[in-house]
C-alpha positions as CSV (number, residue, x, y, z in Angstrom):
1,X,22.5,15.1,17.9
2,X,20.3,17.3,20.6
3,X,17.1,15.8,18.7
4,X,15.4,12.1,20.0
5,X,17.3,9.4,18.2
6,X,14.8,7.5,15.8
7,X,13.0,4.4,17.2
8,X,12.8,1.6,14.8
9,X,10.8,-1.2,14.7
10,X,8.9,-0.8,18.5
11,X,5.8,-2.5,18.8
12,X,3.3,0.4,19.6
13,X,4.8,2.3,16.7
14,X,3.5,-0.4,14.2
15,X,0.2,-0.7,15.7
16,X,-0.2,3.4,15.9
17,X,0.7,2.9,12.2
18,X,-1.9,0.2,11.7
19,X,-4.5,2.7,13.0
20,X,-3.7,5.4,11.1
21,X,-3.7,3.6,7.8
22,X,-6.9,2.5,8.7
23,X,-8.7,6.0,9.0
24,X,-6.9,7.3,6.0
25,X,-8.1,4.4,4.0
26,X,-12.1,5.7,5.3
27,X,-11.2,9.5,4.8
28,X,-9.8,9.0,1.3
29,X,-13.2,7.4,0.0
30,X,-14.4,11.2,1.1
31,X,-11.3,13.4,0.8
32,X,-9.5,11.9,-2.1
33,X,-8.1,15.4,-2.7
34,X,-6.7,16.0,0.6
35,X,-3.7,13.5,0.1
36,X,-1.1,13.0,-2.1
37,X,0.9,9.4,-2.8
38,X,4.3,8.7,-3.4
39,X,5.2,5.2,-4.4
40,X,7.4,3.6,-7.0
41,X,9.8,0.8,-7.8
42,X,13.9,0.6,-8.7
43,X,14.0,-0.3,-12.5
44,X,16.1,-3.4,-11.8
45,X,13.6,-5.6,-14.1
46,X,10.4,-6.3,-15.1
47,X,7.9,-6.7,-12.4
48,X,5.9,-10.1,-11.5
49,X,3.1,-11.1,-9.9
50,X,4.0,-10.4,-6.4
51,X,4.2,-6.4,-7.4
52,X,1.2,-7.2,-9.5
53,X,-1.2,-8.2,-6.3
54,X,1.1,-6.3,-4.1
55,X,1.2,-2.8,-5.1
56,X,0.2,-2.3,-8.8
57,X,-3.8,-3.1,-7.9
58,X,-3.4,-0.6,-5.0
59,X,-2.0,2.5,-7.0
60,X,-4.6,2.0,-9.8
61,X,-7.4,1.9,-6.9
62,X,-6.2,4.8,-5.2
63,X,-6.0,6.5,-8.8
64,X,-9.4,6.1,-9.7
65,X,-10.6,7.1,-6.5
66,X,-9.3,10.4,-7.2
67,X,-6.3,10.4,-5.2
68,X,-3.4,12.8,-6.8
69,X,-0.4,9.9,-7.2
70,X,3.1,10.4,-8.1
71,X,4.7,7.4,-9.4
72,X,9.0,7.3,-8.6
73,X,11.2,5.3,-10.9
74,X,13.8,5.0,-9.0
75,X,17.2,4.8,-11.2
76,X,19.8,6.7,-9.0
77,X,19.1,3.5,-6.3
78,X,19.7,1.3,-8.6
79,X,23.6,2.3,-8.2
80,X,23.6,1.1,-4.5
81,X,23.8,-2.5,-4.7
82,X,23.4,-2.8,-8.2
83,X,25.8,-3.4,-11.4
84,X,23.5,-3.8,-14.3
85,X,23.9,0.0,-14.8
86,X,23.6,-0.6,-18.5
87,X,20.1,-2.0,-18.4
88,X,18.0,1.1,-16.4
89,X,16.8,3.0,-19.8
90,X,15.4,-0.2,-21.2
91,X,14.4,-1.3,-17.6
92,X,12.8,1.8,-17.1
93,X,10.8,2.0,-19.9
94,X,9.6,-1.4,-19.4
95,X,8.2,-0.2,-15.6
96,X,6.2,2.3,-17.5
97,X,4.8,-0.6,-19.8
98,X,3.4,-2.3,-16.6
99,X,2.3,0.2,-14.7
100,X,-0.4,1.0,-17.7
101,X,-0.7,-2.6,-18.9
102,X,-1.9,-3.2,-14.8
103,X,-4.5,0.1,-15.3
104,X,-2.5,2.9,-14.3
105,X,-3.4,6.1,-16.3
106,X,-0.8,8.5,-16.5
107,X,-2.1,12.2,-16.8
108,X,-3.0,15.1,-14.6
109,X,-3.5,12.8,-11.8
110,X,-1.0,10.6,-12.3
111,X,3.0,11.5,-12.6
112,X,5.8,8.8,-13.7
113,X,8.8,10.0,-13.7
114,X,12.8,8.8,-13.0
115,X,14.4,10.9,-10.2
116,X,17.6,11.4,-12.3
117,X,15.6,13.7,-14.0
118,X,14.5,15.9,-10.5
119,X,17.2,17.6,-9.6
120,X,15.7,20.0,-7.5
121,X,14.4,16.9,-5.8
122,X,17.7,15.4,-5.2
123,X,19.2,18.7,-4.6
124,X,17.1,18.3,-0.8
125,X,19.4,15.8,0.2
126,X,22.1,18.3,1.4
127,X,20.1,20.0,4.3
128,X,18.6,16.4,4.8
129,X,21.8,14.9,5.4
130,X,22.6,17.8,8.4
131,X,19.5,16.5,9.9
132,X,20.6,12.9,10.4
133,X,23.3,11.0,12.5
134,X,26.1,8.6,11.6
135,X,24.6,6.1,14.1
136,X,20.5,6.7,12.7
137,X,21.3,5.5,9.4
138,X,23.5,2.5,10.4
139,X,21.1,1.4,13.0
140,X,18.0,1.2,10.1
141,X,16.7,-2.3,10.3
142,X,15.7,-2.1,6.6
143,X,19.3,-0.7,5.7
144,X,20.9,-3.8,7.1
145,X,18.3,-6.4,6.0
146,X,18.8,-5.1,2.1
147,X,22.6,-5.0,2.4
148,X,22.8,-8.6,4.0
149,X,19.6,-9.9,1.2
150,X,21.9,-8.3,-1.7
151,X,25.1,-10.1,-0.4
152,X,27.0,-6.8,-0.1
153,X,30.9,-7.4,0.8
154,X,31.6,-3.7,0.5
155,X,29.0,-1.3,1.7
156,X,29.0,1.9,-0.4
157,X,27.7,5.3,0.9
158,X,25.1,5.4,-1.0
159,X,23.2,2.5,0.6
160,X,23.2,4.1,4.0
161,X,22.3,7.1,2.5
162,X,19.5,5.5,0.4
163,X,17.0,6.4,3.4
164,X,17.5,10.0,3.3
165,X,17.3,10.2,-0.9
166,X,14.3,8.0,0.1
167,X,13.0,10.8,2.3
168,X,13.9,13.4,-0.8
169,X,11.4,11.5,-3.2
170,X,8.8,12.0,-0.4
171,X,8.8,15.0,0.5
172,X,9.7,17.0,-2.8
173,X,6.2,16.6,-3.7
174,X,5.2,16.9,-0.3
175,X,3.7,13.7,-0.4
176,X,1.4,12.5,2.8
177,X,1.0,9.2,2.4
178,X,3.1,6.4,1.4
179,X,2.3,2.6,0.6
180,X,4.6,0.4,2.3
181,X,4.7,-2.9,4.2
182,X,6.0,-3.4,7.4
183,X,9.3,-3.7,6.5
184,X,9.5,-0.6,4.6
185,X,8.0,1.4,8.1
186,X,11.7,2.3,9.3
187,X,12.6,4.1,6.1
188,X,8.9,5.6,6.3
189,X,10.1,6.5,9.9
190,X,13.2,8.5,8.9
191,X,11.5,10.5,6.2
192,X,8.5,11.5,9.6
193,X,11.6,12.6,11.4
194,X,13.7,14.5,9.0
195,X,10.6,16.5,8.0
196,X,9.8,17.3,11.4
197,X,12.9,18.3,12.4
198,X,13.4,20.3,9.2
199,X,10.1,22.4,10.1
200,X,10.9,22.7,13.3
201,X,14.9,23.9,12.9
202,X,13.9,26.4,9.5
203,X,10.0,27.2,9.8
204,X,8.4,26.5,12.7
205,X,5.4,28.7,12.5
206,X,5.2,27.8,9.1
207,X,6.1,24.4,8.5
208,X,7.2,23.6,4.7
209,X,6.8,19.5,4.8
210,X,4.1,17.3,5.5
211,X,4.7,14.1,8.0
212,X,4.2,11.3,5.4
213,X,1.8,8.7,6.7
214,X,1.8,5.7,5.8
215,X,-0.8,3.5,4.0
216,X,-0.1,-0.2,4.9
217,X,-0.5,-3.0,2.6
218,X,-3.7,-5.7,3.0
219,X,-2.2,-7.8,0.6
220,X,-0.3,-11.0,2.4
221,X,3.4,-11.3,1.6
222,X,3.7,-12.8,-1.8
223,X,5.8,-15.8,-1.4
224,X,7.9,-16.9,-5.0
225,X,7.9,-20.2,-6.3
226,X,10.2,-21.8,-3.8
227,X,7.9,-21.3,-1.3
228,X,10.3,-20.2,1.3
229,X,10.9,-16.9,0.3
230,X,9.9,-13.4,-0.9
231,X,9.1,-13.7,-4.8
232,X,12.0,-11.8,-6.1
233,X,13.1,-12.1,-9.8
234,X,16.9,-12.5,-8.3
235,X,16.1,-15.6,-6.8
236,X,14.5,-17.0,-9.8
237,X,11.2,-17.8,-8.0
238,X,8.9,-15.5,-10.1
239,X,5.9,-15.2,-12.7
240,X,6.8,-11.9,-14.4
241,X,3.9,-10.3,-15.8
242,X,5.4,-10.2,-18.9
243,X,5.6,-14.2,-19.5
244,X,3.0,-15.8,-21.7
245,X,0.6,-18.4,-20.9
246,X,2.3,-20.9,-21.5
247,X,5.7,-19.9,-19.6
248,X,3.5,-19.3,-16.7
249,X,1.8,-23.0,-16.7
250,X,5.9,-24.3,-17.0
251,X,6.6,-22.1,-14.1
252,X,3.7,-23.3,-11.9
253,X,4.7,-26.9,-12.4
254,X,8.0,-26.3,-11.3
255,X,6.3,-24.6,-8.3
256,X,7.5,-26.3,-4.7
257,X,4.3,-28.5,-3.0
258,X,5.3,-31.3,-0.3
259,X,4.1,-34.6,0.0
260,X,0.8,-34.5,1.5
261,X,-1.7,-35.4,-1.8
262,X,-4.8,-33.8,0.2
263,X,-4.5,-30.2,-0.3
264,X,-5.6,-28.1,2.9
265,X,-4.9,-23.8,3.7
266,X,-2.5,-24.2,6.7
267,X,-0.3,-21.6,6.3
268,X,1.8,-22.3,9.3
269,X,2.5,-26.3,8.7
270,X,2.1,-25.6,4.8
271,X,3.8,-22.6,3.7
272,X,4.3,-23.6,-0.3
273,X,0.7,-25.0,-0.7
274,X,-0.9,-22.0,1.4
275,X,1.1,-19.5,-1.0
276,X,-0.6,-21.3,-4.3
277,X,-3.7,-21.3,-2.6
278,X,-3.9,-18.2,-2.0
279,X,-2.5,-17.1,-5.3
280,X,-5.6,-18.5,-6.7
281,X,-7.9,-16.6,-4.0
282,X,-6.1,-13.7,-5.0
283,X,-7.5,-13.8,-8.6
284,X,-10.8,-15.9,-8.3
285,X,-11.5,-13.4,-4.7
286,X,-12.8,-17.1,-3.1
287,X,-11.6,-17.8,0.2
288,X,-8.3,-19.7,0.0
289,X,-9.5,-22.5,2.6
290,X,-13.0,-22.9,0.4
291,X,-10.6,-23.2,-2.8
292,X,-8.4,-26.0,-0.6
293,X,-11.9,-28.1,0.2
294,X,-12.9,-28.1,-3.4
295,X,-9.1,-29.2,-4.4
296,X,-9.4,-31.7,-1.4
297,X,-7.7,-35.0,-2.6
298,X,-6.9,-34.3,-6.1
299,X,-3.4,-33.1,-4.9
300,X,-1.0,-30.5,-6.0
301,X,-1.5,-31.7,-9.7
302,X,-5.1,-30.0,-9.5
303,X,-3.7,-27.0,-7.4
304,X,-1.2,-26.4,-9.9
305,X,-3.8,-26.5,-13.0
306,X,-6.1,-24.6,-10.9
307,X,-3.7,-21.7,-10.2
308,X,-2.4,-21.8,-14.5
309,X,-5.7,-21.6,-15.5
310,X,-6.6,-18.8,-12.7
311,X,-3.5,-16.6,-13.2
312,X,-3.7,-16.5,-17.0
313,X,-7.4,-15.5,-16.8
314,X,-6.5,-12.6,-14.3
315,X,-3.6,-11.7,-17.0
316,X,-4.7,-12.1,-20.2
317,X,-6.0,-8.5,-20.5
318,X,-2.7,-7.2,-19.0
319,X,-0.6,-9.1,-21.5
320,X,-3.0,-8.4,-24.5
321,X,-2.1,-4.8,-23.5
322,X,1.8,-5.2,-22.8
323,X,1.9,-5.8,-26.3
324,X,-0.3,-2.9,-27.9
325,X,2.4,-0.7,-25.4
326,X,6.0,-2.5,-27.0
327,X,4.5,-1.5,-30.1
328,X,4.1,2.3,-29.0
329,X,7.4,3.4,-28.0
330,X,7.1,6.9,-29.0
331,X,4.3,6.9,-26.3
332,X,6.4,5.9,-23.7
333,X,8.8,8.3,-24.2
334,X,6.2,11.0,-24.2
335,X,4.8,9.7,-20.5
336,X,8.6,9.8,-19.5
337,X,9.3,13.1,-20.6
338,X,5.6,14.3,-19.4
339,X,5.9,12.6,-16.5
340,X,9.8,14.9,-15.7
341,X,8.4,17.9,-16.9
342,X,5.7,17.8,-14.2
343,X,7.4,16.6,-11.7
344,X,9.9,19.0,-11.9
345,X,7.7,22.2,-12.0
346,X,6.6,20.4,-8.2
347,X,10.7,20.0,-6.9
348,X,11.2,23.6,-8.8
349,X,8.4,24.8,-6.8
350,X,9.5,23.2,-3.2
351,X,13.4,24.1,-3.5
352,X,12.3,27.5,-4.0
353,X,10.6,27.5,-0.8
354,X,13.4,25.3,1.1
355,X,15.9,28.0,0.2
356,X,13.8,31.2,1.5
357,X,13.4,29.1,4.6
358,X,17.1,28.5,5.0
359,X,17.9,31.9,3.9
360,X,19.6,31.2,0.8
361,X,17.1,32.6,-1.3
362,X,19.2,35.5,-3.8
């Protein structure tokens, strides 16, 4: 392609990123109004603590603040690298019983909606693939790291071109902003470049998408259970929200420590016991190394009762909730079908304009 091939993962990108996130973080407290979020999670389960500190507290803060948020379930991914095809309705639905059990209020300010049902939105990935090379989408970092984390033999098409369909979800809505960690900036990155390139090939006095920003995460990555890697329900090293008290003290016991009885917040030279630690920070909002002094030699026993005790305190009105919302089905139904109807008025509304741009427009 004429264009500049994409750059992933350079340094001074990240920390250009870092400082933009920063100032839209101090403008939205003034101009909530001014941006738009897209964010959202495949329906491949129910979701655990580690989306629960993650990302769920973060959309329900940008919410109240005023900040118009669309919510993607994110089914038609699901097909990339996954089989369990005959669990996304049921999987689906149980996303929506998070999302409100963490806080989330769906409404005029708030959209939840499955992208099999947008398709207007998905419709965008046509003139977004002709914006794209071969070589682009192979050379994504996050592209390879998911197919080598999933254990893929057999790469299907659809994975490589999960960026771009990424980049439809974004920009249908015009969305400006974006939550992601670090790891998520290269998709982020291809979504930047297809909408500029789209303004600049089709509209360029006029331009039709918004260069997505994006909003980085303050939370630390959530390590599971195993303390060795990325909480992931998978790999069996997760709290889901949905567990009771007491499956959440069994699963804390089982929790990996190492042999050291004096507990101390070294997250370098003690990855399992600094994750626990600062678990418990994460609920109690103490300072993980003031939590480690007043654990001090009562060993991981005592961490692990502190964090069961800490956890289920931070969840109990979540849970109490959970169930009031499995009760309601009807209601979920109706924030599903709300939730389309909206978003589709949005992608009806953008395609429109895509095709008078492209001069397709009858």
């Amino acid at each position: 392609m004429a264009e500049k091939e994409i750059e992933y993962g350079n340094a001074g990108s990240y920390q250009a990123a870092v400082e933009r996130s920063k100032k839209i973080e101090e403008d939205i407290l003034v101009n909530p109004l001014k941006y738009r979020v897209l964010t959202g999670d495949r329906p491949t389960g129910r979701l655990h603590i580690g989306h629960y500190f993650g990302s769920l507290q973060n959309r329900v803060r940008l919410s109240k603040l005023g900040v118009p948020t669309m919510i993607l379930i994110a089914d038609y991914q699901v097909l990339t690298d996954h089989d369990a095809f005959q669990e996304i309705s049921q999987n689906t639905k149980q996303l929506v019983i998070d999302y409100i059990a963490a806080g989330i209020e769906p409404g005029k300010n708030v959209i939840i909606y499955p992208h099999s049902y947008i398709p207007e939105a998905n419709q965008l990935m046509l003139p977004f693939l002709t914006l794209v090379s071969l070589s682009e989408l192979s050379r994504n970092p996050t592209v390879k790291e998911e197919i080598q984390s999933a254990g893929i033999k057999s790469v299907n098409a659809g994975m490589y071109t999960y960026p771009i369909h990424q980049a439809c979800d974004i920009l249908f809505c015009k969305g400006n902003i974006v939550p992601v960690g670090k790891d998520q900036l290269p998709h982020l990155e291809l979504t930047r470049t297809i909408a500029r390139r789209f303004n600049e090939k089709f509209s360029p006095k006029h331009p039709v998408f918004p260069e997505p920003q994006a909003l980085l995460s303050k939370t630390p990555s959530i390590l599971g259970l195993d303390g060795s890697q990325k909480m992931s329900k998978s790999r069996g090293n997760a709290i889901m929200l949905s567990a009771t008290e007491d499956e959440t003290a069994t699963l804390i016991k089982k929790a990996k420590t190492d042999g050291d009885r004096h507990i101390t917040y070294d997250p370098q030279n003690r990855p399992e016991v600094a994750n626990l630690l600062m678990l418990i920070s994460l609920c109690t909002k103490e300072e993980p190394g003031a939590i480690a002094d007043k654990i001090g030699d009562g060993g991981s026993g005592m961490l692990k009762k502190m964090l069961t005790e800490a956890l289920n305190e931070e969840l109990r009105p979540l849970r109490e909730k959970r169930k009031q919302l499995e009760a309601d089905p009807a209601y979920i139904q109706k924030v599903l079908t709300e939730g389309a109807k909206q978003a589709r008025e949005i992608a009806i509304a953008t395609l429109d304009e895509v095709r008078h741009v492209m001069n397709m427009a009858i």
